[in-house]
Every structure is written in structure tokens, then in C-alpha cells.
N, CA, C and O atoms as a GROMACS GRO file, in nm:
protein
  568
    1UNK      N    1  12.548 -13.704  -2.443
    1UNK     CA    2  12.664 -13.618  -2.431
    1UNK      C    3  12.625 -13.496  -2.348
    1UNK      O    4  12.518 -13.451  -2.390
    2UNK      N    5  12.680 -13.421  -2.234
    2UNK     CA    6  12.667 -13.383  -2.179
    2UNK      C    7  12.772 -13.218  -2.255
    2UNK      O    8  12.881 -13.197  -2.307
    3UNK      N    9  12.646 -13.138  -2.213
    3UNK     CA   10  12.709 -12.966  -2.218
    3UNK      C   11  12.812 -12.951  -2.151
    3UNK      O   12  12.830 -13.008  -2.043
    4UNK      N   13  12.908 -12.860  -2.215
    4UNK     CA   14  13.019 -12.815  -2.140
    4UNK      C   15  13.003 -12.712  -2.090
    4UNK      O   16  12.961 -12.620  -2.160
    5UNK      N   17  13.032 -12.692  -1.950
    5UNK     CA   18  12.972 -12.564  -1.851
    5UNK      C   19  13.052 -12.388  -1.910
    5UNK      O   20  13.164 -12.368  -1.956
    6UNK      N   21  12.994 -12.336  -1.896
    6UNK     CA   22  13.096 -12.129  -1.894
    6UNK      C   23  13.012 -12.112  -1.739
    6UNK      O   24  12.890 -12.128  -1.729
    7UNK      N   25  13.082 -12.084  -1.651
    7UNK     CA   26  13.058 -11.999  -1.540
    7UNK      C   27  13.138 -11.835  -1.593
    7UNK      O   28  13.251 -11.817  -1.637
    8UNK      N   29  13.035 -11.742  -1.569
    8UNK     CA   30  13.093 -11.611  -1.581
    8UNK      C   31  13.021 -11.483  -1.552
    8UNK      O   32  12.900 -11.480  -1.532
    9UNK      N   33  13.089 -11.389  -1.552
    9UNK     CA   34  12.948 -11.242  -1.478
    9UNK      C   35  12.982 -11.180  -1.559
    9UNK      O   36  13.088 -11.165  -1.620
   10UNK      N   37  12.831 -11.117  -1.562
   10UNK     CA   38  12.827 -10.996  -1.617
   10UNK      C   39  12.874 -10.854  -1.615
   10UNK      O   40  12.817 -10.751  -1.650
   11UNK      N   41  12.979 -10.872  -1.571
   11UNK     CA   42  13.058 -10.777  -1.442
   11UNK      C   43  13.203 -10.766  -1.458
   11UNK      O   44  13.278 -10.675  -1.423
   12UNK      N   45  13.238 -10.918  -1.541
   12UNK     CA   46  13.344 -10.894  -1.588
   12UNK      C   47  13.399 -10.879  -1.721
   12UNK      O   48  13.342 -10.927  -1.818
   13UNK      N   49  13.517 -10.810  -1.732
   13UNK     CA   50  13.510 -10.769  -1.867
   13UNK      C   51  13.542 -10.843  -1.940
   13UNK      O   52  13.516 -10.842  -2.060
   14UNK      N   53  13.648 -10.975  -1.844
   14UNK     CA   54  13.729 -11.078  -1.911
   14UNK      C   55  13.601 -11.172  -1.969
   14UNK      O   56  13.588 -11.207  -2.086
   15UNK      N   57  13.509 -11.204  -1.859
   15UNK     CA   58  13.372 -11.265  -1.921
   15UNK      C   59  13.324 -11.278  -2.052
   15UNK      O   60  13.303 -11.379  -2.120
   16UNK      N   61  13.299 -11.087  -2.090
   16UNK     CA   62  13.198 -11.097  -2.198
   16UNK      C   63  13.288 -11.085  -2.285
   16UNK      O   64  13.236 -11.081  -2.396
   17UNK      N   65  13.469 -11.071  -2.292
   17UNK     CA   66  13.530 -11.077  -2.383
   17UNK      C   67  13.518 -11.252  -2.436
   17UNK      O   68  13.488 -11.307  -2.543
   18UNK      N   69  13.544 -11.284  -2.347
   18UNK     CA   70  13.495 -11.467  -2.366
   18UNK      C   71  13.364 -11.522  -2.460
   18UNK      O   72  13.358 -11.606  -2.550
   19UNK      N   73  13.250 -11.426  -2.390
   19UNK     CA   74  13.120 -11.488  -2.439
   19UNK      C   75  13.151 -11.434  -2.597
   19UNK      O   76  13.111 -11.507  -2.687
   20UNK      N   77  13.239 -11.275  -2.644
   20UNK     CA   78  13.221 -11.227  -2.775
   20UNK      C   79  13.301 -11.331  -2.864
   20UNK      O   80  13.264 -11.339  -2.981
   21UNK      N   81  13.397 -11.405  -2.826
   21UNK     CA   82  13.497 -11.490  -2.834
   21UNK      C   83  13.435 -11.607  -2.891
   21UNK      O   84  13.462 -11.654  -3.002
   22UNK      N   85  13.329 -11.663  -2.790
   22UNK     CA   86  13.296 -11.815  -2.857
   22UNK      C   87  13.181 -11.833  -2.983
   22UNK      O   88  13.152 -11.912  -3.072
   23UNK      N   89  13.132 -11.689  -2.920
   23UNK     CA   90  13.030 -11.646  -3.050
   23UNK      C   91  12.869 -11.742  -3.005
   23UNK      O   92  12.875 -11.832  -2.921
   24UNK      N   93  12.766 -11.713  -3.059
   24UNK     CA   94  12.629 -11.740  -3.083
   24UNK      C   95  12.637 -11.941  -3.091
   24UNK      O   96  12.596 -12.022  -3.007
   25UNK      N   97  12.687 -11.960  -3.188
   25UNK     CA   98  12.697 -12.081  -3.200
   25UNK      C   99  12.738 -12.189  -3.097
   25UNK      O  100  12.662 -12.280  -3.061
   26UNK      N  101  12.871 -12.171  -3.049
   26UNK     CA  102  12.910 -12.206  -2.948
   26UNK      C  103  12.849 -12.244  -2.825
   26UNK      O  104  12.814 -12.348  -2.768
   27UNK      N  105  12.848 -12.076  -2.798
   27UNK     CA  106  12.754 -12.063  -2.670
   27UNK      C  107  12.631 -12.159  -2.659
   27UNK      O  108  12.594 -12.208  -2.553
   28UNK      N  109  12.553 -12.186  -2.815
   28UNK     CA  110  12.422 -12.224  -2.805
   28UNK      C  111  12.447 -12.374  -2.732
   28UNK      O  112  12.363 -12.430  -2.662
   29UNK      N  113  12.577 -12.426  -2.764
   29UNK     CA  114  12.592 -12.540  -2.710
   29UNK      C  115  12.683 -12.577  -2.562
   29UNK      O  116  12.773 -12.660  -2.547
   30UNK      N  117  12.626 -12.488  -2.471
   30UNK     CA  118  12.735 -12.492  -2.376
   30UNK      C  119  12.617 -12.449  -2.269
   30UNK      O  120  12.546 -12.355  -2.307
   31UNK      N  121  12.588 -12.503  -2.146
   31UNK     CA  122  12.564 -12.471  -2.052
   31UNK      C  123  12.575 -12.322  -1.976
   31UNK      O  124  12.690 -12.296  -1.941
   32UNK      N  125  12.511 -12.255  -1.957
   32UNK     CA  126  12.589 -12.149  -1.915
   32UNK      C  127  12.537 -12.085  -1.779
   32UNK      O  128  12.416 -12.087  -1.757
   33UNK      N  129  12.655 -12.009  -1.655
   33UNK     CA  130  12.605 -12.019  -1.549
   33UNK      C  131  12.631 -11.874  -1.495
   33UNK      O  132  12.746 -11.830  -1.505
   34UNK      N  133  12.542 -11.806  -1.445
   34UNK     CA  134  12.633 -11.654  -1.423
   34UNK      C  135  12.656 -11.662  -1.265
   34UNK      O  136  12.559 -11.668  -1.189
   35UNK      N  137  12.748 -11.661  -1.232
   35UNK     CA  138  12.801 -11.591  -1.070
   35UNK      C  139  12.800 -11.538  -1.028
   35UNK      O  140  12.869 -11.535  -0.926
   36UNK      N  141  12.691 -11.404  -1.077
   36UNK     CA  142  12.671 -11.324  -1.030
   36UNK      C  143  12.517 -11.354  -0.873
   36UNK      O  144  12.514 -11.294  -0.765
   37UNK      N  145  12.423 -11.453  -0.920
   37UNK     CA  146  12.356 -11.448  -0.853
   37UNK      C  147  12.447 -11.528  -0.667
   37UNK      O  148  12.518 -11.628  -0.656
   38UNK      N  149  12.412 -11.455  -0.587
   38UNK     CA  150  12.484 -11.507  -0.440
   38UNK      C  151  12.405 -11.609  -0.409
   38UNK      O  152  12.457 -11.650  -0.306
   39UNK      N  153  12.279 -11.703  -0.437
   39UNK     CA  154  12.206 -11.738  -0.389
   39UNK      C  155  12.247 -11.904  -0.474
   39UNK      O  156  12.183 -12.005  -0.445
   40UNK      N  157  12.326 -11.906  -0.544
   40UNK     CA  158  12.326 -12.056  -0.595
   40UNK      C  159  12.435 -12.126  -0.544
   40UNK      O  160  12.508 -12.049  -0.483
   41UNK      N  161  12.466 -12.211  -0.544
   41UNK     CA  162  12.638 -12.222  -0.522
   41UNK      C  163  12.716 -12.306  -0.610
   41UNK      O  164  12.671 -12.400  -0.674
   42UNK      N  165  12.823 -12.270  -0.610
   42UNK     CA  166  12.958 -12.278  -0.732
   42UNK      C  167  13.046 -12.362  -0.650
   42UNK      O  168  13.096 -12.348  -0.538
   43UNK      N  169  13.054 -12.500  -0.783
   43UNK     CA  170  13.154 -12.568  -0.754
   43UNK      C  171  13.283 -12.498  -0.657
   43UNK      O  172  13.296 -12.379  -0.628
   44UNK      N  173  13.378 -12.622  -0.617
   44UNK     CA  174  13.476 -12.590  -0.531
   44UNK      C  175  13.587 -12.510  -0.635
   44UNK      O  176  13.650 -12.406  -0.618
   45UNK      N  177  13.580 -12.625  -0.772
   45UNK     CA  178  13.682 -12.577  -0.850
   45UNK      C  179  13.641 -12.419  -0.892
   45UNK      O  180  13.722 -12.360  -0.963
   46UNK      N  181  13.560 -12.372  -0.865
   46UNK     CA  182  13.542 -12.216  -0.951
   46UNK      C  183  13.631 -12.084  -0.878
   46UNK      O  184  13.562 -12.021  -0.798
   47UNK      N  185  13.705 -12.058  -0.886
   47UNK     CA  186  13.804 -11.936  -0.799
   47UNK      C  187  13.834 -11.827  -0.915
   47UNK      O  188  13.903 -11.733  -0.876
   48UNK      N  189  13.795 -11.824  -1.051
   48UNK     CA  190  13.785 -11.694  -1.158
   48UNK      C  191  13.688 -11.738  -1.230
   48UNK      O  192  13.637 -11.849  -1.241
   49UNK      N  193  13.662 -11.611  -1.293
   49UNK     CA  194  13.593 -11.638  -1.423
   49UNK      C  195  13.660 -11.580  -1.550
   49UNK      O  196  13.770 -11.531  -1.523
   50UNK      N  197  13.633 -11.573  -1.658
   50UNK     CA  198  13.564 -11.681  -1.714
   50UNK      C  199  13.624 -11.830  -1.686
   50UNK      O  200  13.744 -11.859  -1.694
   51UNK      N  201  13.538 -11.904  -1.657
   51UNK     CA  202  13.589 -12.086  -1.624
   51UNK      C  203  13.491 -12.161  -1.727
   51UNK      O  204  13.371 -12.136  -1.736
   52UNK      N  205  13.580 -12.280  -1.821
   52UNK     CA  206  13.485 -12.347  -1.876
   52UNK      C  207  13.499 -12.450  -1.820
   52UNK      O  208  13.616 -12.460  -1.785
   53UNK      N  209  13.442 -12.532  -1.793
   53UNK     CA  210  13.428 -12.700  -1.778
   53UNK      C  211  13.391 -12.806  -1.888
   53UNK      O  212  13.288 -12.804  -1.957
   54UNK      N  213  13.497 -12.901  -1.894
   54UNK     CA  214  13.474 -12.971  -2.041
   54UNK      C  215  13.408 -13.094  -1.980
   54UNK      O  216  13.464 -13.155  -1.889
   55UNK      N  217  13.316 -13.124  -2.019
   55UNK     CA  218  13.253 -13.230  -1.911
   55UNK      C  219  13.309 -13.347  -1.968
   55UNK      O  220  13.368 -13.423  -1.891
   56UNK      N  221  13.302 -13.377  -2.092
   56UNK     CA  222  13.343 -13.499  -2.170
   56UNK      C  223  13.489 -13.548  -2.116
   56UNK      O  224  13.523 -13.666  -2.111
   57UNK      N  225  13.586 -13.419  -2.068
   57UNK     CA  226  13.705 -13.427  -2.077
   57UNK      C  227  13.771 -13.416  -1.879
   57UNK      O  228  13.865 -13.457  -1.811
   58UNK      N  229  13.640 -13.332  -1.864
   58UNK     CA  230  13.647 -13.355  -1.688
   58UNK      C  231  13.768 -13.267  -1.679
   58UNK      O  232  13.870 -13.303  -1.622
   59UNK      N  233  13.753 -13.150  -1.738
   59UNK     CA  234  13.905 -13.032  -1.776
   59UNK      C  235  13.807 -12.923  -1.730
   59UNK      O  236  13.686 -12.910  -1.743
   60UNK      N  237  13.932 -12.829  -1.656
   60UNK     CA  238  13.869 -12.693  -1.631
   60UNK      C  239  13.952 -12.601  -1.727
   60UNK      O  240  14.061 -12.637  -1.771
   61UNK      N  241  13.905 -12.505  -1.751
   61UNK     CA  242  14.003 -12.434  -1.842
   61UNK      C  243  13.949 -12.295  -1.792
   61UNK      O  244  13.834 -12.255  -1.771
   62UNK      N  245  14.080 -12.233  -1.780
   62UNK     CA  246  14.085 -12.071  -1.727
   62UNK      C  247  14.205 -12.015  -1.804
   62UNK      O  248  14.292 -12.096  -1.837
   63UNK      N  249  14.218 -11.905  -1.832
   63UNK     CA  250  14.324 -11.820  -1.884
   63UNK      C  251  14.384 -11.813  -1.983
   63UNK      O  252  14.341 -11.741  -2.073
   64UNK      N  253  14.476 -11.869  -1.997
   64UNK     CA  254  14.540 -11.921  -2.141
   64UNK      C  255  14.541 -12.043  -2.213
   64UNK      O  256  14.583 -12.075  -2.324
   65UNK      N  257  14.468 -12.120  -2.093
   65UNK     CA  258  14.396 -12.251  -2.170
   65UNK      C  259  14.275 -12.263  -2.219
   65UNK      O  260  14.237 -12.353  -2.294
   66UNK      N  261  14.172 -12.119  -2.152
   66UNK     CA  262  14.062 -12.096  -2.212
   66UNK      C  263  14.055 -12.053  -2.331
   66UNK      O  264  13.977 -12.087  -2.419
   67UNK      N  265  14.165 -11.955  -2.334
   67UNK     CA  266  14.201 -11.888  -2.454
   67UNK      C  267  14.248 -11.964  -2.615
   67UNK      O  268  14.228 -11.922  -2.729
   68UNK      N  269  14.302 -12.062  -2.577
   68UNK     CA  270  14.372 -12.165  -2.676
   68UNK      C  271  14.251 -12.221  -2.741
   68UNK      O  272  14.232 -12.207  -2.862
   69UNK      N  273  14.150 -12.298  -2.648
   69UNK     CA  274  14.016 -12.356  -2.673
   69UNK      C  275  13.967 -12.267  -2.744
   69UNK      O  276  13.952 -12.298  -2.862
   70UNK      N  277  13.930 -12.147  -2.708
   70UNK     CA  278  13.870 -12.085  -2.784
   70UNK      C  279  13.907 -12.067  -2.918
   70UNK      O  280  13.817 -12.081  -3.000
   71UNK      N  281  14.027 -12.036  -2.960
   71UNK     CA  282  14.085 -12.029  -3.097
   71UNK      C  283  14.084 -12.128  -3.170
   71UNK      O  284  14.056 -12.112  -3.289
   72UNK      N  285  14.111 -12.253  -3.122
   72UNK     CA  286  14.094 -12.395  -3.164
   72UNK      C  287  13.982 -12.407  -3.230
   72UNK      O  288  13.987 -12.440  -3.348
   73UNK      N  289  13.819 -12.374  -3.146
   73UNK     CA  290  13.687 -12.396  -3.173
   73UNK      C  291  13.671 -12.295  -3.248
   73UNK      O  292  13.579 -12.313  -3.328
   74UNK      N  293  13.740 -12.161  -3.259
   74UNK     CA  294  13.706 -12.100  -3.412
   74UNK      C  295  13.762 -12.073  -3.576
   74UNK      O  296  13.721 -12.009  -3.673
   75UNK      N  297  13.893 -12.170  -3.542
   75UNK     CA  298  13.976 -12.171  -3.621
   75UNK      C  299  13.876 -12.288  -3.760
   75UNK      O  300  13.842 -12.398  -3.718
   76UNK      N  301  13.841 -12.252  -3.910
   76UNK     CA  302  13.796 -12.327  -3.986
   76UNK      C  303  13.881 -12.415  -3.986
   76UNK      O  304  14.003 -12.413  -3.973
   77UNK      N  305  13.777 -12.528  -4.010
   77UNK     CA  306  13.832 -12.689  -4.050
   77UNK      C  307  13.839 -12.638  -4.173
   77UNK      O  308  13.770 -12.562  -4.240
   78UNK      N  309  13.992 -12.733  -4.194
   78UNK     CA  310  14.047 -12.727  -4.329
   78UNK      C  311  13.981 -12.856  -4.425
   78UNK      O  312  13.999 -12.976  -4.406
   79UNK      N  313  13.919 -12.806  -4.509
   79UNK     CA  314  13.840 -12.859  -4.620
   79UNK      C  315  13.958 -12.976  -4.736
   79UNK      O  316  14.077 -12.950  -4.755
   80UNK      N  317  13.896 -13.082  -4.786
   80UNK     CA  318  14.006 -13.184  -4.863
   80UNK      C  319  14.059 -13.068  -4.979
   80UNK      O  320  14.181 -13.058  -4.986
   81UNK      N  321  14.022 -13.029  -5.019
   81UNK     CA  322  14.050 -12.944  -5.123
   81UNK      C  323  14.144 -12.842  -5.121
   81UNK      O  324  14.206 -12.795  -5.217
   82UNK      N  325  14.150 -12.810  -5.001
   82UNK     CA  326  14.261 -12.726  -4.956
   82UNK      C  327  14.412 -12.764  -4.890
   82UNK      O  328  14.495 -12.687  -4.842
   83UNK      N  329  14.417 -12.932  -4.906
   83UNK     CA  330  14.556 -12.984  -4.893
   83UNK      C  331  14.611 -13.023  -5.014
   83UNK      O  332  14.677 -13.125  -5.029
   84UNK      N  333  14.584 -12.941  -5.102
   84UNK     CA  334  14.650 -13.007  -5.230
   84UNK      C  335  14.774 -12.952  -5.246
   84UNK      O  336  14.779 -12.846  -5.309
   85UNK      N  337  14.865 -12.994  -5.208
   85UNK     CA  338  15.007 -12.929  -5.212
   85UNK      C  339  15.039 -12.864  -5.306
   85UNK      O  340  15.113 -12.766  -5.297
   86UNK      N  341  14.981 -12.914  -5.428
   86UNK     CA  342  15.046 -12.843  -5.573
   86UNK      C  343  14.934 -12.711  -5.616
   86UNK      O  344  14.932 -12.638  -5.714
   87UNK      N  345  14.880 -12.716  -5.542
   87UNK     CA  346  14.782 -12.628  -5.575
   87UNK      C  347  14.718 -12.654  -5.705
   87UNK      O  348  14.720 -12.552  -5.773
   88UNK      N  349  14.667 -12.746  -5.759
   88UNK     CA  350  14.687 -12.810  -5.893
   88UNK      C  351  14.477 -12.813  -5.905
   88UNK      O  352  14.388 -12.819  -5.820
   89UNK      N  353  14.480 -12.805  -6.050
   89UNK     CA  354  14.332 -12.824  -6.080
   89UNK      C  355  14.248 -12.956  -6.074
   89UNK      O  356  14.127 -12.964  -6.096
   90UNK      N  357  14.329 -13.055  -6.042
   90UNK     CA  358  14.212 -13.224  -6.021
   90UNK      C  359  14.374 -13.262  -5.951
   90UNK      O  360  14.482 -13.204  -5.952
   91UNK      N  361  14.319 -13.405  -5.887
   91UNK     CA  362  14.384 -13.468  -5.790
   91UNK      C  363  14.504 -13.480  -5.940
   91UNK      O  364  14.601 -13.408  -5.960
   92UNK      N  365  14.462 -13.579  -6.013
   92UNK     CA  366  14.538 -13.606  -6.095
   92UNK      C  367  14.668 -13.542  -6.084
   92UNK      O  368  14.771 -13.593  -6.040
   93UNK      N  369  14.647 -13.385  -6.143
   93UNK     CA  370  14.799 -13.302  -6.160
   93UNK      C  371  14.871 -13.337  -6.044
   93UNK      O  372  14.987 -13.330  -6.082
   94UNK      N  373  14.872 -13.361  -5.961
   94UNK     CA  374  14.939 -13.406  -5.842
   94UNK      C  375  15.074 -13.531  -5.853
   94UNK      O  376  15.164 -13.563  -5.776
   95UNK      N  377  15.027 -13.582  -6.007
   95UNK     CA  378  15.133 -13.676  -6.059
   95UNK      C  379  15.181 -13.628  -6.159
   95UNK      O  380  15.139 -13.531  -6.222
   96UNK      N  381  15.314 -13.720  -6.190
   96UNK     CA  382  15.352 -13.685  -6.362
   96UNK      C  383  15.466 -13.836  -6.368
   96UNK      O  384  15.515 -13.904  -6.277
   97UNK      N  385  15.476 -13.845  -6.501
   97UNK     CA  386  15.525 -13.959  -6.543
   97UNK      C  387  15.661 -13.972  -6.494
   97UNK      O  388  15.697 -13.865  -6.445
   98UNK      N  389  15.745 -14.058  -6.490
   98UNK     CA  390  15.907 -14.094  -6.464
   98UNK      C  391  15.967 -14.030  -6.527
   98UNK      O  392  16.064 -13.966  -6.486
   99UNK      N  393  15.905 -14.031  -6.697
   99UNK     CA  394  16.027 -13.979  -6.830
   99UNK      C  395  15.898 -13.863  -6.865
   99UNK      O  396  15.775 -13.868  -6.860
  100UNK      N  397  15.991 -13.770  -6.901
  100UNK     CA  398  15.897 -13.670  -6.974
  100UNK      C  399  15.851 -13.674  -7.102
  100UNK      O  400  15.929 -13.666  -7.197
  101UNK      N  401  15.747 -13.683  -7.112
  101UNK     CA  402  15.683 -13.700  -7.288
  101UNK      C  403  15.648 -13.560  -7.350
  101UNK      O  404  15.575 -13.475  -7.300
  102UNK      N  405  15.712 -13.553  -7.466
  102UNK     CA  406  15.742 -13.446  -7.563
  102UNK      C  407  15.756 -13.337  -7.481
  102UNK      O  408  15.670 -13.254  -7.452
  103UNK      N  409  15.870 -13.344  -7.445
  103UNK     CA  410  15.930 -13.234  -7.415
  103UNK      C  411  15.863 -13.098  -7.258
  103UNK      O  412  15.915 -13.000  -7.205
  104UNK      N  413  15.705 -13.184  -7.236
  104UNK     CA  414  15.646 -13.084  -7.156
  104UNK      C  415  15.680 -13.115  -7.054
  104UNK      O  416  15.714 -13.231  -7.036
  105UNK      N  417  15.683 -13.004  -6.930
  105UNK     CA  418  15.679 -13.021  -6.795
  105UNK      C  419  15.606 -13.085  -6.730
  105UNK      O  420  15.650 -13.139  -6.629
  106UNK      N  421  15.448 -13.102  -6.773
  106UNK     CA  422  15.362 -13.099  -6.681
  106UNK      C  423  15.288 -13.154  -6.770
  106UNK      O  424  15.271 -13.100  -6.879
  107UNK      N  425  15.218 -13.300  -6.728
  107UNK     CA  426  15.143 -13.358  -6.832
  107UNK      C  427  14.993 -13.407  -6.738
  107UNK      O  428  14.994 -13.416  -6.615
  108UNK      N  429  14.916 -13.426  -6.791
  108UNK     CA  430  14.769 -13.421  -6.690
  108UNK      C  431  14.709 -13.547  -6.747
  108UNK      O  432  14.663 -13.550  -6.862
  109UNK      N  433  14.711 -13.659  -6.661
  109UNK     CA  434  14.694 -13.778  -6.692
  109UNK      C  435  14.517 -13.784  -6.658
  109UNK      O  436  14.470 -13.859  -6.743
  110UNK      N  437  14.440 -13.748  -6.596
  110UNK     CA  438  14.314 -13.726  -6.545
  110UNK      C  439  14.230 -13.675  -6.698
  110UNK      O  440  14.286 -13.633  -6.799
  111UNK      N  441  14.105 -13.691  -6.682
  111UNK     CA  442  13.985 -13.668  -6.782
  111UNK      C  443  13.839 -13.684  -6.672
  111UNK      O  444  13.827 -13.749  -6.568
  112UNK      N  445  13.738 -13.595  -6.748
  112UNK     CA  446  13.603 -13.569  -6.755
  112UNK      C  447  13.540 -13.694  -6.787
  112UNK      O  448  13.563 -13.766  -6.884
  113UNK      N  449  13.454 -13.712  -6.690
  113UNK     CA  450  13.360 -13.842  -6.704
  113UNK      C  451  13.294 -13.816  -6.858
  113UNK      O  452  13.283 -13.919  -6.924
  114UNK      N  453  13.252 -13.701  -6.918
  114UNK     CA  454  13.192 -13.712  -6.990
  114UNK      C  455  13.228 -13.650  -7.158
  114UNK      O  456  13.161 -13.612  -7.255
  115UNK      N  457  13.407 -13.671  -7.117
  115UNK     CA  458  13.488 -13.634  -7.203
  115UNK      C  459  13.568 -13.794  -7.322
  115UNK      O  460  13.634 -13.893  -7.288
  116UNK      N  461  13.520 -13.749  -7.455
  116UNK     CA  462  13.577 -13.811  -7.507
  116UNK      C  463  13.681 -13.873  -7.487
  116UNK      O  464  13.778 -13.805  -7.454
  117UNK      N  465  13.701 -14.039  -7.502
  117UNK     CA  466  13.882 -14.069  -7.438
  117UNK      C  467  13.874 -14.194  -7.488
  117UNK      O  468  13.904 -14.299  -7.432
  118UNK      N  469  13.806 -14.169  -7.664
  118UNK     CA  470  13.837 -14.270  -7.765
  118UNK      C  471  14.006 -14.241  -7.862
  118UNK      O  472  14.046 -14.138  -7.916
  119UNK      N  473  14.066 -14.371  -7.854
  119UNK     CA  474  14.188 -14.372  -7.926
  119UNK      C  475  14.233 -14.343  -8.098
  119UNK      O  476  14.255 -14.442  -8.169
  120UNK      N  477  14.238 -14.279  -8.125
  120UNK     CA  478  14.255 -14.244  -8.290
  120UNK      C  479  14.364 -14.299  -8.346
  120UNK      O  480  14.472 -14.257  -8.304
  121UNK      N  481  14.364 -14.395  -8.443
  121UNK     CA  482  14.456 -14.481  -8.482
  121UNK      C  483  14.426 -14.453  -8.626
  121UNK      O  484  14.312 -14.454  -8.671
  122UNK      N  485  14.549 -14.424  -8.707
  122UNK     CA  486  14.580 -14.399  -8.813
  122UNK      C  487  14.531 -14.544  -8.926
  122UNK      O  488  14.465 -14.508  -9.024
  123UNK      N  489  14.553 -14.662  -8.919
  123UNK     CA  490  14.503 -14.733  -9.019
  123UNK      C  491  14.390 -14.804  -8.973
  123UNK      O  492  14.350 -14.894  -9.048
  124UNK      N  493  14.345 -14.790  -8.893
  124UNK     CA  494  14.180 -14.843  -8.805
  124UNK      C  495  14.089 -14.695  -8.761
  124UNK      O  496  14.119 -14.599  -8.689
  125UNK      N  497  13.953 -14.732  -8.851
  125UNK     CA  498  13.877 -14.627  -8.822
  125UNK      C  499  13.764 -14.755  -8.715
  125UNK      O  500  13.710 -14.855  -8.763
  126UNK      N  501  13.757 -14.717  -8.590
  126UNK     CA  502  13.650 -14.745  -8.518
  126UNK      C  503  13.544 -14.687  -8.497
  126UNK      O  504  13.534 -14.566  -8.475
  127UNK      N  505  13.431 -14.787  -8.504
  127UNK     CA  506  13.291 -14.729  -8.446
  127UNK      C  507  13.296 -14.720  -8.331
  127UNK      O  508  13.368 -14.791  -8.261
  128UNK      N  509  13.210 -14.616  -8.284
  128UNK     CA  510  13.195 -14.569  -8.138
  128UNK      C  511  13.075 -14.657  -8.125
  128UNK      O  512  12.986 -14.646  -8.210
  129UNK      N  513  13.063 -14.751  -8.017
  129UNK     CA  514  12.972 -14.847  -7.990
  129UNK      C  515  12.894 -14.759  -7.890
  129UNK      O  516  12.946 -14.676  -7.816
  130UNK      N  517  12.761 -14.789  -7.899
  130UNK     CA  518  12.680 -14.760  -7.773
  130UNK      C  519  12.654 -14.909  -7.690
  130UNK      O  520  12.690 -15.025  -7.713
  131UNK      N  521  12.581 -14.850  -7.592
  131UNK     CA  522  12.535 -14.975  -7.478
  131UNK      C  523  12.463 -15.071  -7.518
  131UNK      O  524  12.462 -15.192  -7.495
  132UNK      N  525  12.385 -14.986  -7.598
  132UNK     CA  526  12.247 -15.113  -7.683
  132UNK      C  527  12.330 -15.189  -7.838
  132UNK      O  528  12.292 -15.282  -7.909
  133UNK      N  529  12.420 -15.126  -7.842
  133UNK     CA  530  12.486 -15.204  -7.962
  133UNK      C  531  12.581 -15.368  -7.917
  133UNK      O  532  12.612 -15.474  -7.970
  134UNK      N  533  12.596 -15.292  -7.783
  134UNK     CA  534  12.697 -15.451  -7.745
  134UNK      C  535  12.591 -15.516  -7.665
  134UNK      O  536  12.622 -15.629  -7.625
  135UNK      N  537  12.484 -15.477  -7.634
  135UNK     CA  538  12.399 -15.540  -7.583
  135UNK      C  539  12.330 -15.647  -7.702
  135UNK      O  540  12.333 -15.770  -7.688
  136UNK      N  541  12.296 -15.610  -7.768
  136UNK     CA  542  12.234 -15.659  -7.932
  136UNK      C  543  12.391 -15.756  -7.985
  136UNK      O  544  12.395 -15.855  -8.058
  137UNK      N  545  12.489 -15.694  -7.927
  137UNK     CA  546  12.583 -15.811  -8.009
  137UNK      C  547  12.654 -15.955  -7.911
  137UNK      O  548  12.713 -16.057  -7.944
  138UNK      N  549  12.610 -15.894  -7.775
  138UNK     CA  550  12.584 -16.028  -7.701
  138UNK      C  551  12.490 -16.116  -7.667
  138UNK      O  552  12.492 -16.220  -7.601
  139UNK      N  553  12.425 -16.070  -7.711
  139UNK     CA  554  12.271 -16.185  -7.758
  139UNK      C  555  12.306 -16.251  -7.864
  139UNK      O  556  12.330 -16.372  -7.863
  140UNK      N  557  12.316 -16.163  -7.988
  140UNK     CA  558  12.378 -16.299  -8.050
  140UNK      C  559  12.457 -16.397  -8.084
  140UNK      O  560  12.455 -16.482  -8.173
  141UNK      N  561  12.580 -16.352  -7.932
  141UNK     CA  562  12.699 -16.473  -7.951
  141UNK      C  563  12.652 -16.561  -7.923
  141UNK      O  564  12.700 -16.664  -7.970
  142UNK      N  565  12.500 -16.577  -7.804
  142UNK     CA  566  12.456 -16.659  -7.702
  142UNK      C  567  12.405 -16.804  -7.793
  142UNK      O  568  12.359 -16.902  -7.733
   0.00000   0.00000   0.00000
């Protein structure tokens, strides 16, 4: 993958408003060329600065298209967590039943991996089985 070019001088103000713009990071990944020296020579396309060149994209960008890029590349990526429409505490709340049960608004069908979510039944008292217990009781169906 090839760097994307900044031609720009030190000279101009629009420049280093640019370079304060894309910031350290950015910059670290971008080619960069100053115009100030007379002794190199500059593409045909270069007639202002600041000019970026998107190499991937074979795009020049000057002015208000530089400007857009730039905001784009500093605008945070929005994180999964932050599209939760309901603003809600687990994906879960994000649902609720057809019919409302007892009377509440808002019922939270979701649980903790490491949260009890044994059934309590009034004329059946169950044992809470462990792993080694059904392990030990399928050996001896065998």
C-alpha cells in the first residue's frame, strides 16, 4: 500500500493549518513533500497548497475537499456499543414481550453467565446437579 502524498510550505498558513489539522498520527502515515525547496520538481497536478494525493484512490484533494478528508479522518469511529438505540444496559433490553407481564413496562429477558437461572417450583424441590454428578450418572446408564 502506498503513502498518500501532502505537498505543502512552510510559508503557508493554509499549510500548517492543515499539518495542525491531521495531527502527529496521520501525518506519520503520509508521505510528505515541502515546495518550498526550487530545486525538486512538482507534479503537473500541484497549482496550491496544501494538496493531498490519495494514491490508493488516484484523487487530489485541495480546499474543501481537503478539508472534508480531514474531518472524516478525525471524526471517532463509532464503537458497537454506542448504537444502541435504547440506550439500554445489555443487548437484551432492546426487546420486550408482545403482551405485557404483570403489569410492567419493561421486562429484561437477558441474565449473567454466572447468575443463578434455576426454576423454583412449588411442589418439586430440585437438586442442583453439578458436571461430575451427570457425569457419574451417565456411566451408569452405559
Amino acid at each position: 500500500m502506498s503513502k498518500n502524498i501532502l505537498f505543502f510550505s512552510k510559508y503557508c498558513s493554509h499549510s500548517i493549518e492543515c499539518i495542525e489539522k491531521l495531527g502527529r498520527e496521520e501525518l506519520s502515515k503520509m508521505a510528505k513533500i515541502c515546495v518550498d525547496d526550487r530545486n525538486i520538481q512538482l507534479p503537473s497536478f500541484i497549482k496550491a497548497v496544501p494538496t493531498v494525493y490519495l494514491t490508493s484512490e488516484k484523487k487530489i484533494l485541495v480546499d474543501e475537499d481537503l478539508d472534508l478528508w480531514i474531518k472524516k479522518k478525525n471524526e471517532p469511529e463509532v464503537q458497537l456499543g454506542e448504537l444502541d438505540a435504547y440506550q439500554s444496559s445489555s443487548f437484551a433490553d432492546m426487546f420486550s414481550p408482545l403482551e405485557n407481564q404483570s403489569g410492567s413496562s419493561h421486562i429484561s429477558n437477558g441474565s449473567c453467565l454466572d447468575q443463578d437461572t434455576s426454576i423454583n417450583t412449588s411442589d418439586t424441590n430440585y437438586k442442583k446437579r453439578s458436571l461430575e454428578d451427570i457425569q457419574r450418572e451417565r456411566e451408569l446408564i452405559k
